[in-house]
Backbone of each chain as ProteinMPNN parsed JSONL, in Angstrom:
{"seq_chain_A": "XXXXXXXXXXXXXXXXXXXXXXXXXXXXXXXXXXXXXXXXXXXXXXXXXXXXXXXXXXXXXXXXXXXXXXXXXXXXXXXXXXXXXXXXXXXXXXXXXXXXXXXXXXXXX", "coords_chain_A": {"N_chain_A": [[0.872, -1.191, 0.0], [0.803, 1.952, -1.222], [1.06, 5.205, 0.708], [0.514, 8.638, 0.158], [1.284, 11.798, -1.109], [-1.054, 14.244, -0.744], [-1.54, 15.639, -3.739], [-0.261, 13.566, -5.08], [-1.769, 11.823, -4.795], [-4.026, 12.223, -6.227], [-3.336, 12.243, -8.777], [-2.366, 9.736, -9.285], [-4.862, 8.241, -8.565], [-6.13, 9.277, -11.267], [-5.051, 7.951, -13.015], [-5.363, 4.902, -12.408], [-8.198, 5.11, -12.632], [-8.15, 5.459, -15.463], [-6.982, 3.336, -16.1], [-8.612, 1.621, -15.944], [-11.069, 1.43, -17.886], [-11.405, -0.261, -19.73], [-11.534, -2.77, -18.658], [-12.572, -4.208, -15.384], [-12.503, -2.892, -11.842], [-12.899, 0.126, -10.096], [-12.149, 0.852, -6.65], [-12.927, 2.651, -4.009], [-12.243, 3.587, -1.047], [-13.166, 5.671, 1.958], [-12.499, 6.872, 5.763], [-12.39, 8.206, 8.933], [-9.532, 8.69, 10.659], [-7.641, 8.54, 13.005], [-4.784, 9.093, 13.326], [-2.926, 7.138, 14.579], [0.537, 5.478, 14.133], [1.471, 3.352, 15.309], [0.901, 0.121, 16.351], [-2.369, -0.967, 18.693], [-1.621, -0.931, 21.702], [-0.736, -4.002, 24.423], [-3.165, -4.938, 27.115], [-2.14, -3.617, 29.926], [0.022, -2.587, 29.143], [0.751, 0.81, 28.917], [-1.345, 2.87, 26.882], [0.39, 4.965, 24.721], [-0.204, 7.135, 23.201], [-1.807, 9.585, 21.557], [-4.693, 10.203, 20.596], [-5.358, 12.353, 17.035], [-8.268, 14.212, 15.66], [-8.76, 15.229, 13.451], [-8.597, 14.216, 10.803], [-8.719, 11.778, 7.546], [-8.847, 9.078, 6.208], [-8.07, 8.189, 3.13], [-8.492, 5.67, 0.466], [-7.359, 3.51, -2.631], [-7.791, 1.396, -5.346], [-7.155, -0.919, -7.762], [-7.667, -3.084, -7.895], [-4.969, -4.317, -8.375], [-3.003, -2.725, -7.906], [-2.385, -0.375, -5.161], [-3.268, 2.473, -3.343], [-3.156, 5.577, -1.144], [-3.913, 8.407, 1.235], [-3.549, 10.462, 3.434], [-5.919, 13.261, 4.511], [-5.804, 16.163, 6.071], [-7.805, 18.987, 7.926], [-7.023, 21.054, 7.25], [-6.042, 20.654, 4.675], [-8.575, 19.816, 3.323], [-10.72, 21.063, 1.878], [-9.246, 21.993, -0.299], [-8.383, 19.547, -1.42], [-10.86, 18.228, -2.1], [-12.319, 19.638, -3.916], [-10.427, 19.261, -5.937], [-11.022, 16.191, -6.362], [-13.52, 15.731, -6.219], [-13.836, 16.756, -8.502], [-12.331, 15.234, -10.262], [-13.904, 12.35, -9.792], [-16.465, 13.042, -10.852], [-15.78, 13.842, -13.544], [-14.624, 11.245, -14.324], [-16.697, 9.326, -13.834], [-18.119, 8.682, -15.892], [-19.628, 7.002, -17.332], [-21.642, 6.063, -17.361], [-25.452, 5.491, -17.682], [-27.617, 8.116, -19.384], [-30.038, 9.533, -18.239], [-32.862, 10.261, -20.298], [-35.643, 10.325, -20.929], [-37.336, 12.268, -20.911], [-37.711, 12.696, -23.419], [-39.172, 13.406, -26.293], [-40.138, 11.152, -27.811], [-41.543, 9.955, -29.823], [-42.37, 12.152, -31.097], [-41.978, 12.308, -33.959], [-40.928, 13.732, -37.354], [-43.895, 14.749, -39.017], [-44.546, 14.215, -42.462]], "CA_chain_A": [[0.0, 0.0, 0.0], [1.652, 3.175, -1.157], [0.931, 6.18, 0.691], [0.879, 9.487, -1.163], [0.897, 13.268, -0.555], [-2.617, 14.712, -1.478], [-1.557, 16.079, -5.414], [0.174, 12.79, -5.9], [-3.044, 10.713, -4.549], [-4.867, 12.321, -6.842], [-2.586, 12.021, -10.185], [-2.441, 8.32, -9.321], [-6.124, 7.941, -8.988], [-6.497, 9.48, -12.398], [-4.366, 6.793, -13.987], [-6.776, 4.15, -12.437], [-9.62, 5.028, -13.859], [-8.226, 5.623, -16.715], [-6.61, 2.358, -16.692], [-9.913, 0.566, -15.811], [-11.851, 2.107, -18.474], [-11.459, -1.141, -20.207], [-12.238, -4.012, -17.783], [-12.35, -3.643, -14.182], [-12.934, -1.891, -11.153], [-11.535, 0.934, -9.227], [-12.463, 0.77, -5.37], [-12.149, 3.985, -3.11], [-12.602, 3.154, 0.459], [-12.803, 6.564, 3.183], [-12.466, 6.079, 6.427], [-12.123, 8.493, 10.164], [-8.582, 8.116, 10.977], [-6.737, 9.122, 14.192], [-3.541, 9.432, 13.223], [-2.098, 6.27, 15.119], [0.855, 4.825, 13.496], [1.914, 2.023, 15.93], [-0.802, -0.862, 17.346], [-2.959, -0.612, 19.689], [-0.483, -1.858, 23.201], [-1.671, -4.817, 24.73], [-3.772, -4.748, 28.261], [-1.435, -3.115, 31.193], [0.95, -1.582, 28.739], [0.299, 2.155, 28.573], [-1.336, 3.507, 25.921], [0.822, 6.144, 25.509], [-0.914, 8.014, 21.735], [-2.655, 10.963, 21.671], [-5.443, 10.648, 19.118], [-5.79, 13.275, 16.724], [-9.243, 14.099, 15.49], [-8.907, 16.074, 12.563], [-7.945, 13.517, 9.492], [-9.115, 11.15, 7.186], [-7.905, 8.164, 5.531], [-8.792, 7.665, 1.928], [-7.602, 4.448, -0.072], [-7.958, 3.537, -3.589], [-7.221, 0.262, -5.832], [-8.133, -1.19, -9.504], [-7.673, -4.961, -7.919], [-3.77, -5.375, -8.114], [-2.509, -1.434, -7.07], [-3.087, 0.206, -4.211], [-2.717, 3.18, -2.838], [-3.762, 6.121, -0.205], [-3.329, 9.338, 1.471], [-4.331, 11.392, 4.365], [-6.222, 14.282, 4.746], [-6.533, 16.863, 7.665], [-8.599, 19.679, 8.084], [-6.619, 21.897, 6.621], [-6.591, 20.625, 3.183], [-9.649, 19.119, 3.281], [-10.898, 21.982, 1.31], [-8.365, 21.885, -1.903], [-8.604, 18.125, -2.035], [-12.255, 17.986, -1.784], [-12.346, 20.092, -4.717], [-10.166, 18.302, -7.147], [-11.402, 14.87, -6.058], [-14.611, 15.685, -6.717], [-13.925, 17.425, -10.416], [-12.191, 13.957, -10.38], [-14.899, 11.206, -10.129], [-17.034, 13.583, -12.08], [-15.126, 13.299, -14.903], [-14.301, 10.17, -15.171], [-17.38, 8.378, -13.841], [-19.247, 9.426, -17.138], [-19.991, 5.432, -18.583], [-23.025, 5.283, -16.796], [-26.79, 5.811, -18.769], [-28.283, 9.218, -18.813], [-31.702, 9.485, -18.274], [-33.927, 10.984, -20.976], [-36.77, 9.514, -21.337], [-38.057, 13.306, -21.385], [-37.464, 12.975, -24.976], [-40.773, 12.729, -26.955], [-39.437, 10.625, -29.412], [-43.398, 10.207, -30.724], [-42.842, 13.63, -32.107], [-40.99, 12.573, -35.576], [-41.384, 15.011, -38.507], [-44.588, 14.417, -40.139], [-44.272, 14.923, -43.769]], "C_chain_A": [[0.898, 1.226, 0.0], [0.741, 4.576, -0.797], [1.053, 7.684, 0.755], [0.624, 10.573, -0.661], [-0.3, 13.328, -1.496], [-2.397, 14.734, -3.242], [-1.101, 14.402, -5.912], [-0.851, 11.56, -5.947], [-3.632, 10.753, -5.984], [-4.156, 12.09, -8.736], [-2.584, 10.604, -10.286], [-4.104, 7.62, -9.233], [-6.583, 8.419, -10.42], [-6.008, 8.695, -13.429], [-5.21, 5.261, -13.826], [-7.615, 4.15, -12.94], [-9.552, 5.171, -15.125], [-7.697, 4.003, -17.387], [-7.848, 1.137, -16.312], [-11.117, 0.734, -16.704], [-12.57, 1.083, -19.618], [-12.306, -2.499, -19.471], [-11.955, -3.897, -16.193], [-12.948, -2.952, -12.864], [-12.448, -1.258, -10.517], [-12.874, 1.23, -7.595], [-11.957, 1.808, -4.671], [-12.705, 3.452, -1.619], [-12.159, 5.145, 1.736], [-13.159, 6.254, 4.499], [-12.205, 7.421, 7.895], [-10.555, 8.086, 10.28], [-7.598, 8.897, 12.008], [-5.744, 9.604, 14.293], [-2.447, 8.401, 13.973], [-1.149, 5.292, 13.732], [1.774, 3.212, 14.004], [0.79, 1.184, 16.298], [-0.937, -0.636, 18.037], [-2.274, -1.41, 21.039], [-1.565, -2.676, 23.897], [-2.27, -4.437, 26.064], [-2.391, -4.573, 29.461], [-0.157, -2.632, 30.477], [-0.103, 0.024, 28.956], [0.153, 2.422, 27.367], [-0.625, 5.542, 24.993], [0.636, 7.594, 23.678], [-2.059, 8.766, 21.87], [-3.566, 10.887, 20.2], [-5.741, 11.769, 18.313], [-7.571, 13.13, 16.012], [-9.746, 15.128, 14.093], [-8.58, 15.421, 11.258], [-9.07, 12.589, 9.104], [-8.498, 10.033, 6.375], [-8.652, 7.833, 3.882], [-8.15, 6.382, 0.61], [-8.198, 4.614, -1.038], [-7.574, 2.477, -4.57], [-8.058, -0.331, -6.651], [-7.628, -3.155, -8.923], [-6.146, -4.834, -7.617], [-2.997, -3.936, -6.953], [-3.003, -0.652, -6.211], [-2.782, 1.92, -3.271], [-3.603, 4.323, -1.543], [-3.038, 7.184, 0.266], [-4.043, 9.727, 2.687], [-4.535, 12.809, 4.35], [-6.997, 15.076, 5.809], [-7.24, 17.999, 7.122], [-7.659, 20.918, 7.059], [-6.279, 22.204, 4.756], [-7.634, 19.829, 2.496], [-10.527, 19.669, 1.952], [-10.655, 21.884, -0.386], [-8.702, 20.562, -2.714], [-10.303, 17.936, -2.71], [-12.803, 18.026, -3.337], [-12.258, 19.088, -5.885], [-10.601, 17.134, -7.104], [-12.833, 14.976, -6.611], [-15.163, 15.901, -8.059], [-13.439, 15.552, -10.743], [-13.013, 13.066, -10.902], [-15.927, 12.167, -10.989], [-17.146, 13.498, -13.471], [-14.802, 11.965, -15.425], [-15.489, 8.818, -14.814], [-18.672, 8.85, -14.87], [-19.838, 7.847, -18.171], [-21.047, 5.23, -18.116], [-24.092, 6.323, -17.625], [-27.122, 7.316, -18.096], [-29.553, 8.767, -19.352], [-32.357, 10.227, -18.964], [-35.063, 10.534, -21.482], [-38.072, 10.383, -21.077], [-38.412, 13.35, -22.753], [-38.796, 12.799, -25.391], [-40.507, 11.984, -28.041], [-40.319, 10.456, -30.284], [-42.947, 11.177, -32.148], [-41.395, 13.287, -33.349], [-41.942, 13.221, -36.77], [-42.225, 14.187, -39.147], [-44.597, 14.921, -40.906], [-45.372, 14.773, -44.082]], "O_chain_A": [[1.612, 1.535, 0.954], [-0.068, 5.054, -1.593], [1.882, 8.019, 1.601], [-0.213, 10.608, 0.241], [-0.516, 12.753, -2.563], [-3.016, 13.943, -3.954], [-1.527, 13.985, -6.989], [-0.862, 10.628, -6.751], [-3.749, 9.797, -6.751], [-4.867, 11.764, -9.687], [-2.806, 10.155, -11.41], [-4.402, 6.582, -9.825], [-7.6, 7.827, -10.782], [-6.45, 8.727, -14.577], [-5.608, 4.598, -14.783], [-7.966, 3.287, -13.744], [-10.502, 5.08, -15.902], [-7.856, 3.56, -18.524], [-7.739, -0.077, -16.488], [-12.171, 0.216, -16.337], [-13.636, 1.247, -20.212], [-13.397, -2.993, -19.755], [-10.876, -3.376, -15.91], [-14.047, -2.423, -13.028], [-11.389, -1.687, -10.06], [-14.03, 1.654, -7.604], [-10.742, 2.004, -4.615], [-13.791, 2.886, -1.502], [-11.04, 5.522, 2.083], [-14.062, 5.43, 4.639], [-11.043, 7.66, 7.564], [-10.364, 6.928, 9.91], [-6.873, 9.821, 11.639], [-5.505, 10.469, 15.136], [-1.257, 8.716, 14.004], [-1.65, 4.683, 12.787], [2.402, 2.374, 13.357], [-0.289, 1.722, 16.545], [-0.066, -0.021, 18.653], [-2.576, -2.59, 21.213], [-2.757, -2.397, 24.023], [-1.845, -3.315, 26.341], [-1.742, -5.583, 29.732], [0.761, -2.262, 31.209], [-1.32, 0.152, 29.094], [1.107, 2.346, 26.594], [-1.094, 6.672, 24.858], [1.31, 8.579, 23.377], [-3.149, 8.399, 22.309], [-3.263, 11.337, 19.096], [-6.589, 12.445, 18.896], [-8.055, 12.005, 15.887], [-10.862, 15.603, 13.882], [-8.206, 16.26, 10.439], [-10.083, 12.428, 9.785], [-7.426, 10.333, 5.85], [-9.726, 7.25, 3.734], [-7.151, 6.709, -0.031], [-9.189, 5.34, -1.111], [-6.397, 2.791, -4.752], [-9.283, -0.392, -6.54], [-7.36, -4.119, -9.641], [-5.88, -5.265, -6.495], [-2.62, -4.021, -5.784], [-4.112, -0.168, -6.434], [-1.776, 2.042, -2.573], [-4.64, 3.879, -1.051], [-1.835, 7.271, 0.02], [-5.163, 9.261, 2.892], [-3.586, 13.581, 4.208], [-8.123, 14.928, 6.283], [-7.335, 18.073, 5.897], [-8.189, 21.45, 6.084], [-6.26, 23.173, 3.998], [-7.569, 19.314, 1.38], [-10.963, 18.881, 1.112], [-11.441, 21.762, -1.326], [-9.066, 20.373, -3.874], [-10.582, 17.482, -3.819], [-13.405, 17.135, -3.937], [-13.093, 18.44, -6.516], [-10.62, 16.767, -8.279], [-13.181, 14.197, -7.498], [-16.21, 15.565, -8.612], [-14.173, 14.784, -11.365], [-13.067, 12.833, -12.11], [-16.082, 11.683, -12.11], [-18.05, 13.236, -14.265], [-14.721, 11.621, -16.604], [-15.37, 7.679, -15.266], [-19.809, 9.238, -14.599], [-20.281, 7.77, -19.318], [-21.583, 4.155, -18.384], [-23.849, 7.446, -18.065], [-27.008, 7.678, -16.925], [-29.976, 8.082, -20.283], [-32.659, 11.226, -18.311], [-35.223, 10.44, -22.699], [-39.235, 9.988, -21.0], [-39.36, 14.014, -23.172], [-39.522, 12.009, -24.788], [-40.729, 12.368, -29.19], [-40.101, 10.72, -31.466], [-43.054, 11.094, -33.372], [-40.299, 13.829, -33.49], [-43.153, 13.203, -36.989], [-41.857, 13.174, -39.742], [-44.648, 16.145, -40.782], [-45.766, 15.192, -45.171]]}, "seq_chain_B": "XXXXXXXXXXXXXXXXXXXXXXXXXXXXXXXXXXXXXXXXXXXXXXXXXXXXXXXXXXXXXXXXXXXXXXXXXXXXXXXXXXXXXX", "coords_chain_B": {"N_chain_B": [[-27.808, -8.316, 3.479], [-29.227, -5.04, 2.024], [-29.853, -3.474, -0.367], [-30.648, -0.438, -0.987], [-33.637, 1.483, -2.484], [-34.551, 3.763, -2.577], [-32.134, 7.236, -3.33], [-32.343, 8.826, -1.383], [-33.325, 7.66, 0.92], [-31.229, 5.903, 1.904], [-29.213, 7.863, 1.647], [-29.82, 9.355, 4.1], [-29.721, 7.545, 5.694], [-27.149, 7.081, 6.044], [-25.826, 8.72, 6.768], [-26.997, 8.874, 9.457], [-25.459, 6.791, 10.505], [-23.345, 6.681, 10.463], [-22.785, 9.427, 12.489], [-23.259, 7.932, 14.396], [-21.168, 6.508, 15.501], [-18.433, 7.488, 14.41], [-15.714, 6.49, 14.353], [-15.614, 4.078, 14.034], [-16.835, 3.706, 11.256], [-16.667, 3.076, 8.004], [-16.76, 4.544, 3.964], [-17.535, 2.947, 1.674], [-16.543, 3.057, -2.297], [-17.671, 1.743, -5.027], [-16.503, 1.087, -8.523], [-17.644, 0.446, -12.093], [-16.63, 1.139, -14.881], [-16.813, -0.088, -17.304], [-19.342, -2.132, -17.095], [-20.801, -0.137, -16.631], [-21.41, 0.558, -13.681], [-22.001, 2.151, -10.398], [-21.104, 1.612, -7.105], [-21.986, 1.983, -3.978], [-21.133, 1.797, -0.43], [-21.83, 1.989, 2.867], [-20.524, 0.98, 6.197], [-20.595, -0.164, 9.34], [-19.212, -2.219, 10.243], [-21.125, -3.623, 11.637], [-24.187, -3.0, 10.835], [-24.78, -2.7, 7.629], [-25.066, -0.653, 4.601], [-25.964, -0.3, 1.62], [-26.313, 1.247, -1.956], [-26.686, 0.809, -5.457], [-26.271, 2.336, -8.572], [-26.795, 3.142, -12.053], [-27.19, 4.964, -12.882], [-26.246, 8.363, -14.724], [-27.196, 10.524, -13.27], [-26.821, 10.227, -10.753], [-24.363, 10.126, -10.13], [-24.03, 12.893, -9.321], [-25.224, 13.004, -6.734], [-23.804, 11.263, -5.479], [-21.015, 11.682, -4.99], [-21.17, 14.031, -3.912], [-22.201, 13.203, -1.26], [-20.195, 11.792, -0.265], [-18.101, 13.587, -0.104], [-19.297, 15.175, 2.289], [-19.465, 13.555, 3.945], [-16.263, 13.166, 4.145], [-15.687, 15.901, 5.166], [-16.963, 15.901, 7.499], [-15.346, 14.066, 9.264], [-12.793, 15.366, 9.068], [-13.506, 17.048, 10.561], [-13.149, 19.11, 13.744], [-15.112, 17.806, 15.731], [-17.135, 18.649, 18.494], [-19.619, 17.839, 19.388], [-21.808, 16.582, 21.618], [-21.762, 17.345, 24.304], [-22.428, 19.778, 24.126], [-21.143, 22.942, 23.776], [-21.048, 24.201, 26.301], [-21.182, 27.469, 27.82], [-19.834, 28.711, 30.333]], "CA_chain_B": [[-27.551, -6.578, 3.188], [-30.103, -4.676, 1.637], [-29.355, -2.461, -1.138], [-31.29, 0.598, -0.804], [-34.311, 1.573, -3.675], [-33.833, 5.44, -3.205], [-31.228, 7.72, -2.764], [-32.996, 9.698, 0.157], [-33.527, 7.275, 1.952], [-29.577, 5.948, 1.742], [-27.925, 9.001, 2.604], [-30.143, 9.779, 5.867], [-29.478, 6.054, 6.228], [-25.475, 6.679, 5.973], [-24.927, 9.788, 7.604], [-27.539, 8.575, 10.792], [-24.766, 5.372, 11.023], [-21.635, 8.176, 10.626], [-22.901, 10.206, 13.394], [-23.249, 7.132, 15.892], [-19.372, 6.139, 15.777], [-17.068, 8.03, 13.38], [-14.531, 6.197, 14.299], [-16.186, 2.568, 13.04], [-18.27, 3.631, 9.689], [-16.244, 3.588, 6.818], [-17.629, 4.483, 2.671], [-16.815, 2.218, 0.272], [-17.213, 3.132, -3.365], [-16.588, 0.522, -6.112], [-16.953, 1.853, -9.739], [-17.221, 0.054, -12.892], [-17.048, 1.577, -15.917], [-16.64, -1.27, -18.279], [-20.719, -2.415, -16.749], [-21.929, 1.29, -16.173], [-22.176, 0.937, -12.524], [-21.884, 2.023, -9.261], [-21.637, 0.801, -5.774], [-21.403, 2.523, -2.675], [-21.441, 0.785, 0.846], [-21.666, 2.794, 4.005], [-20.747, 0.265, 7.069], [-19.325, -0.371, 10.518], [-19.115, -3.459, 10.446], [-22.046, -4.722, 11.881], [-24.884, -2.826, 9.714], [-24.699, -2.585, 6.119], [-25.657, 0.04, 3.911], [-25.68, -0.227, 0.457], [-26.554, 1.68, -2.794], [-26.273, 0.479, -6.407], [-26.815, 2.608, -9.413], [-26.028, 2.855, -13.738], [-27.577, 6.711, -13.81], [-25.82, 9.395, -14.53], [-27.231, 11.709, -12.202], [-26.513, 9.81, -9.372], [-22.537, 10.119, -9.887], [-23.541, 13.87, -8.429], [-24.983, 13.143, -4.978], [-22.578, 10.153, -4.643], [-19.716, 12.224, -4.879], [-21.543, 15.105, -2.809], [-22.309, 12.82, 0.184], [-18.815, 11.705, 0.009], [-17.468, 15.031, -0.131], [-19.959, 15.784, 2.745], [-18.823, 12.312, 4.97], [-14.955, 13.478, 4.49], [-15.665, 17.013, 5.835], [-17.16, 15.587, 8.705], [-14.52, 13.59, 9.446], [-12.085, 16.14, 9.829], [-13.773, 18.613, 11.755], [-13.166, 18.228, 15.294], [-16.218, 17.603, 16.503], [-17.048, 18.992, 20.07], [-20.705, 17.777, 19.835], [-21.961, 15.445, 22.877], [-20.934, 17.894, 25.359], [-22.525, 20.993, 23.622], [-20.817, 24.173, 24.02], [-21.566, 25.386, 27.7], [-20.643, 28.79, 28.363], [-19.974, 29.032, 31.797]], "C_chain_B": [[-28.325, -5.981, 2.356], [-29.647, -3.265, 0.799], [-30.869, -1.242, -1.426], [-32.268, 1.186, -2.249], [-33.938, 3.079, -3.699], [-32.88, 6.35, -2.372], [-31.185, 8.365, -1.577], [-32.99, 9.05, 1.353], [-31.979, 6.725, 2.822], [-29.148, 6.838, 2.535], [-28.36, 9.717, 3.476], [-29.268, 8.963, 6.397], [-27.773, 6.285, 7.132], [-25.029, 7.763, 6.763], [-25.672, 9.637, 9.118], [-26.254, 7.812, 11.534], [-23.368, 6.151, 11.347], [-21.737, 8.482, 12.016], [-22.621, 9.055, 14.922], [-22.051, 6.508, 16.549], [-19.016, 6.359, 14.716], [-16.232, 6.862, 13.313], [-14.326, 4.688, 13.31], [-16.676, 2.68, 11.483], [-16.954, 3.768, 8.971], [-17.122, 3.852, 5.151], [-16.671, 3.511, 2.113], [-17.33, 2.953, -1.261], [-16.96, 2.123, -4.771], [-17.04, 1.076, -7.666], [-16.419, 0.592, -10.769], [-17.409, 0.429, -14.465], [-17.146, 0.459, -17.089], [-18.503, -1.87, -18.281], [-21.097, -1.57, -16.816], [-22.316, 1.179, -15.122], [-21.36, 1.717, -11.387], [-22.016, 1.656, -7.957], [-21.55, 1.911, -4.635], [-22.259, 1.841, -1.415], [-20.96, 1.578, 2.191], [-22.138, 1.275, 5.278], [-19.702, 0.351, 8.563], [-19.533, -1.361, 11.207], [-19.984, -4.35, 11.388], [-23.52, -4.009, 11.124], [-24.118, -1.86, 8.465], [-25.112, -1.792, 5.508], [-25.574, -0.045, 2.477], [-26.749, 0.449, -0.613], [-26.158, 1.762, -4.044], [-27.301, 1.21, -7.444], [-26.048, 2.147, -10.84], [-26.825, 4.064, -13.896], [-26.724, 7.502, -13.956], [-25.387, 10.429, -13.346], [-26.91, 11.433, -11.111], [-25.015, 10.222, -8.692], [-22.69, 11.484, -8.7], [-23.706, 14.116, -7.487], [-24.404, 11.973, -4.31], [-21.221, 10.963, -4.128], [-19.975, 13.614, -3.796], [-21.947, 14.265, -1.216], [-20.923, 12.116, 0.318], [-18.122, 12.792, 0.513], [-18.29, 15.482, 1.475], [-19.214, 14.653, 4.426], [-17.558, 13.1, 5.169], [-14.802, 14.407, 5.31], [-16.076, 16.686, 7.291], [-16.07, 15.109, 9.592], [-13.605, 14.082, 9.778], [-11.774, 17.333, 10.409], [-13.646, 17.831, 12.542], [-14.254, 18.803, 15.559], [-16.24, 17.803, 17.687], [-18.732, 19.194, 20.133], [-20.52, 16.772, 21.182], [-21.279, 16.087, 23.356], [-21.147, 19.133, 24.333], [-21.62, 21.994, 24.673], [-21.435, 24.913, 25.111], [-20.842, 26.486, 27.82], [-20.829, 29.043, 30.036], [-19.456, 30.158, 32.324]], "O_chain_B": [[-28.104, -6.632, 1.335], [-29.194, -2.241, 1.31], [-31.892, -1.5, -2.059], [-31.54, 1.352, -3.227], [-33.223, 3.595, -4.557], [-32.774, 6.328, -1.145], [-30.2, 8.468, -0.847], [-32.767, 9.505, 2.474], [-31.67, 7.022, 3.976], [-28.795, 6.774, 3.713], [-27.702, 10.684, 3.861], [-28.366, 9.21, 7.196], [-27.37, 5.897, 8.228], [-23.961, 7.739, 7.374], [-25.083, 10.201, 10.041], [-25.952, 8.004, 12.712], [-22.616, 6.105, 12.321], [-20.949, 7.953, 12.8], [-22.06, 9.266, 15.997], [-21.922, 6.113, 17.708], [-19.199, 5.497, 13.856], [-16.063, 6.281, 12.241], [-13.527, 4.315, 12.451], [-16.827, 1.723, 10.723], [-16.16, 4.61, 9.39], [-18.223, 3.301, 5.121], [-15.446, 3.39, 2.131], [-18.484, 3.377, -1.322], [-15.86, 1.996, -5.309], [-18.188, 1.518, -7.722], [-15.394, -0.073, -10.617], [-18.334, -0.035, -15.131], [-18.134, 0.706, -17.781], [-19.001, -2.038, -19.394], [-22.256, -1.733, -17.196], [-23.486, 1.526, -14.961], [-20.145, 1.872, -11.503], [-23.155, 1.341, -7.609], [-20.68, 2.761, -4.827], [-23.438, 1.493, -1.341], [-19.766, 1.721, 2.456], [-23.223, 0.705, 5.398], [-18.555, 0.76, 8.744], [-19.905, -1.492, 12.374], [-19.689, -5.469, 11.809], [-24.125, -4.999, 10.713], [-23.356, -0.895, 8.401], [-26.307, -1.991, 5.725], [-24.468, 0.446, 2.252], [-27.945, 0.323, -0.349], [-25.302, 2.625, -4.241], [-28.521, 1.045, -7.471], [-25.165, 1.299, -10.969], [-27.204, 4.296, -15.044], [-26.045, 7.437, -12.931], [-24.377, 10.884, -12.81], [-26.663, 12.347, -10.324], [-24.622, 10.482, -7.555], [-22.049, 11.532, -7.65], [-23.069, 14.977, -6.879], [-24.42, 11.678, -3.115], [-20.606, 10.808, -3.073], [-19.11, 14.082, -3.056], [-21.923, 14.896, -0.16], [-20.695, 11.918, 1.512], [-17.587, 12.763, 1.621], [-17.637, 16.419, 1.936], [-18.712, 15.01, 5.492], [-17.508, 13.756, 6.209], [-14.003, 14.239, 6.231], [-15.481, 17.24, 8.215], [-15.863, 15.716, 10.642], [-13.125, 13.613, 10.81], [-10.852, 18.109, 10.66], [-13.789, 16.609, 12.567], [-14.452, 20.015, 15.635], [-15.364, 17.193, 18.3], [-19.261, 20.181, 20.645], [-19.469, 16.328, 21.644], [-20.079, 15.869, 23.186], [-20.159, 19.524, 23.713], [-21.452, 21.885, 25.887], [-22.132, 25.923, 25.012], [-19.632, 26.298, 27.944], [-21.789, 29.465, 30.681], [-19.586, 30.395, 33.525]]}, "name": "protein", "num_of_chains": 2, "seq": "XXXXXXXXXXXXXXXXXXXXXXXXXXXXXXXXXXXXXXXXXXXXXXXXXXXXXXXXXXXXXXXXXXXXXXXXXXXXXXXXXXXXXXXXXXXXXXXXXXXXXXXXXXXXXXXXXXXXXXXXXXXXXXXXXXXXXXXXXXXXXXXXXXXXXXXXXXXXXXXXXXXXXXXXXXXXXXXXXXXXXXXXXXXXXXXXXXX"}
């Protein structure tokens, strides 16, 4: 699991979907994340980690590659942004709905 | 696991299960463009949420209750224990 500063999350999620465009699937998983990077100590050790409460963990993987990044409060904002122009763009294979159309109405000659 | 008929009802569903332990819920989203679908699975590991479309329009309040989950996530929260002014 490689994980990635925010710009480079997102340059590597754009190669996913682009490389799944064919057969495939690309999996994002978000997630609350504390900021602990050791295990949790067993019963009568001290826990001695200060949770933070300001992050998030976001993962992302087409089946074989995997990757992930964290984001705190502070660029929650920027990311949010591009991530979202992101799947926008590239989750465009799915049906649009028009079935406003009157299709009835063809030119009577 | 019960995949959800409309979106309304879903993303009360997902942000009710958020609110009750952050720390447990995660989103899933699984995308397949090759089928035209989507998945998304709001759980913490003991109920299930799920929501499967192939519309369009959906992509834009999937990606807005995502966008809406993350923000939550890293505000610090200082509900439960409202703001007394003493």
């Amino acid at each position: 699991m490689v994980l990635l500063e925010n710009d480079s999350f997102l340059t590597e999620l754009t190669r996913l979907f682009q490389k799944c465009r064919s057969s495939g699937s690309v999996v994002i998983t978000l997630k609350k994340y504390d900021g602990r990077t050791k295990p949790t100590p067993r019963k009568g050790n001290p826990d001695t980690f200060e949770p933070s409460d300001n992050k998030c963990l976001i993962r992302a993987s087409e089946g074989k590659k995997k990757i992930s990044t964290v984001v705190n409060t502070k660029e929650v904002i920027k990311f949010q942004m591009a991530y979202s122009n992101l799947l926008r763009a590239h989750m465009d294979g799915l049906k649009k709905k028009d079935k406003k159309s009157k299709s009835k109405k063809t030119k009577a000659t | 696991m019960p995949y959800y008929q409309t979106w309304e009802e879903f993303s009360r569903a997902a942000e009710k299960l958020y609110l009750t332990d952050p720390m447990k819920v995660r989103v899933v989203l699984k995308y397949r463009h090759c089928d035209g679908n989507l998945c998304i699975k709001v759980t913490d590991n003991a109920v299930c949420l799920q929501y499967k479309t192939d519309q369009a329009q959906d992509v834009k309040k999937i990606e807005k209750l995502h966008g809406k989950l993350m923000r939550l996530m890293v505000s610090k929260e200082t509900h439960s224990g409202s703001m007394d002014t003493d």
